[in-house]
N, C-alpha and C positions, 0 to 999 in steps of 0.2 A: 114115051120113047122106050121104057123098060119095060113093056106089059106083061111080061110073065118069069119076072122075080119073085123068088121065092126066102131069097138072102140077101143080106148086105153086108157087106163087108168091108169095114174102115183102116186105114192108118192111123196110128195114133198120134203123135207127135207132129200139130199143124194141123190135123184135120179132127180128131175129137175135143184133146186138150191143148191148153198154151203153156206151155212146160221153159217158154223160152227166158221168163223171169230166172228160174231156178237153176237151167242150164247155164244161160251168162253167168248169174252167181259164181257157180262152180270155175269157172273160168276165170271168171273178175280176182279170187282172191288169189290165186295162183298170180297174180299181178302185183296185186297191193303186197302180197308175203317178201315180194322183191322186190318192192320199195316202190314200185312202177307207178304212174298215177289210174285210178280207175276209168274204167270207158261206161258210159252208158248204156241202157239194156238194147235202145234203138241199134248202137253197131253188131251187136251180136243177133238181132233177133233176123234178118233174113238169113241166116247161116243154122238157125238152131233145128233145124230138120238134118243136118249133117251130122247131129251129134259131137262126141269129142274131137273129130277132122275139122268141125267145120268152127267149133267154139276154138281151140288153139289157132285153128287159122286166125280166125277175125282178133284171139289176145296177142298173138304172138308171132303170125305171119308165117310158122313155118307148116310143113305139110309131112307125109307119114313117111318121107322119104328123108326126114329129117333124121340125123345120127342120135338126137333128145328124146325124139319124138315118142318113142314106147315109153320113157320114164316117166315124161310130162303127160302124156293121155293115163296113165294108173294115178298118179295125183289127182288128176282134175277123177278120176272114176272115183278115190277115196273123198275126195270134195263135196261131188255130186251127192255119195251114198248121204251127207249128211245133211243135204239141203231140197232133195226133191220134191220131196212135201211141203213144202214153204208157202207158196206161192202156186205153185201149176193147180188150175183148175182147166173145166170144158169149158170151147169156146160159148159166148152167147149163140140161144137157140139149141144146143147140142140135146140139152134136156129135154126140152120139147119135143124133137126130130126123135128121139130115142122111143120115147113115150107112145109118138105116133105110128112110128115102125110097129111097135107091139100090137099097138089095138089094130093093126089093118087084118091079120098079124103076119108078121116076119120074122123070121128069124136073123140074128146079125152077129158082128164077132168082130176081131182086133187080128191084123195082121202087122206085125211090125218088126224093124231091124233091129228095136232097141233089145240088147242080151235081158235073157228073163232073168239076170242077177236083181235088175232098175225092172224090168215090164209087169211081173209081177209081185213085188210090192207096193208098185204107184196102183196097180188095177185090184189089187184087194183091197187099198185103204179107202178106194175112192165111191161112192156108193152106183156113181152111176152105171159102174160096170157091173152089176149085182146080177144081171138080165143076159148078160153076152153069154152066147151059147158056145163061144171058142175065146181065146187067146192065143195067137200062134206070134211066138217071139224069135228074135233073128238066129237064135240057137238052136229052134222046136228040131228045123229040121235041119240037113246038111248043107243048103244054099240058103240063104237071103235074096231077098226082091236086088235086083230085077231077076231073077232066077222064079218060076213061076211054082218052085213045089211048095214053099209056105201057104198059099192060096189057095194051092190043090188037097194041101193036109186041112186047111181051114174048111173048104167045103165037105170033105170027108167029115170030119168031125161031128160037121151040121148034118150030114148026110142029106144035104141036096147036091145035085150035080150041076158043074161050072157055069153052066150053059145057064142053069137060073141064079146065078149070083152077079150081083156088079159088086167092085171094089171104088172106094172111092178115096183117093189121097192126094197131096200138096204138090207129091215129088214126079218128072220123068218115069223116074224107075218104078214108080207104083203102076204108071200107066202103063209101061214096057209089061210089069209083071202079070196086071190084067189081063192084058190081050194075049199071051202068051199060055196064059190059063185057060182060055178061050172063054172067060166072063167079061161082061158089060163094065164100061169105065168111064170115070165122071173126074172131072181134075176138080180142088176144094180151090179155090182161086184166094180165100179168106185165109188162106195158107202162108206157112213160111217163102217158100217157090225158089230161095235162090235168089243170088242176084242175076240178074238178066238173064233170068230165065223168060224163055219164049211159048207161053202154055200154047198158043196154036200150033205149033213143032212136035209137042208130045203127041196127038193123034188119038185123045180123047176122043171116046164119041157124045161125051156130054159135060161142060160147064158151069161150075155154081159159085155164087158171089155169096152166099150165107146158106149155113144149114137146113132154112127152112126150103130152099129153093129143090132141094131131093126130093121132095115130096110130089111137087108138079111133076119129076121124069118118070112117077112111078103109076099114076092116074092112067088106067086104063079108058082109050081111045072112046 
């Protein structure tokens, strides 16, 4: 489907690692500190691609429009700082998928919303990222996804052009941001996604239920 990729380009959060252990944490104790009882990682983990929105949502119900809301997301941020590493690794098969990208070879890299305060410290401690030829974090440039210039500064980087890169992530807005890059786009369906989210809505042109299944859209005809 993708025969003349020359890059790949992931989302991090849902589609390389599962960060959603560590993220609920962050959130969970912002709960117990008020005495609140704990939730399980299950309530928080389809919301953890949202980030701090999406974790105070699911601890605390309220949204950024909340009058708290900036106090409680710098808490759960000093939270986070101290639990990221805990727990987040790649998903199964990630390493593999990485591994094989190389030897075909490809070039590939991390597009993501998360601010490089959290993106690059998780991506230097973790080995798998030793190989990414970019990190583009939701700070790099002046929009974040769905806004298409992080993708566009990510291929820059790689210096290949959009047209031979696919992006491939959990979220809508990854897909929005792909096509708008004018690069190939694969939804991670082994993703966080949302609750009722509708992956045939987003306009994907390609779907995968595990890591290894990129490898089939990349097999030249």
């Amino acid at each position: 489907m993708f025969p003349d990729v020359r890059a790949v380009l992931f989302d991090l959060d849902g589609t390389l690692v599962d960060s959603a252990p560590d993220l609920a944490a962050a959130a969970d104790k912002m709960r117990t500190d008020r005495g609140m009882p704990s939730l399980p990682i299950a309530h928080y983990r389809p919301m953890a691609g949202a980030g701090a929105r999406g974790m105070l949502a699911q601890a605390f119900g309220i949204s950024p429009e909340h009058p708290d809301f900036a106090g409680m997301r710098e808490e759960f941020f000093s939270n986070y700082d101290g639990c990221m590493l805990a727990s987040t690794a790649p998903f199964d098969g990630i390493v593999a998928l990485i591994g094989q990208l190389r030897a075909l070879p490809l070039a590939w890299g991390v597009v993501t919303n998360k601010a490089r305060r959290f993106a690059e410290p998780l991506t230097r401690a973790m080995p798998l990222f030793s190989t990414a030829g970019t990190v583009v974090c939701g700070d790099t440039t002046p929009h974040s996804k769905p806004h298409p210039a992080p993708l566009l500064e990510a291929a820059r980087q790689l210096d290949v052009a959009p047209a031979h890169c696919i992006y491939v992530g959990d979220d809508a807005r990854d897909i929005l941001a792909g096509q708008a890059a004018g690069m190939g786009t694969v939804a991670a369906c082994y993703g966080y996604l949302g609750r009722r989210a509708d992956i045939s809505a987003w306009g994907a042109q390609a779907a995968i239920n595990s890591p290894q299944e990129l490898l089939q859209l990349l097999r030249k005809p």
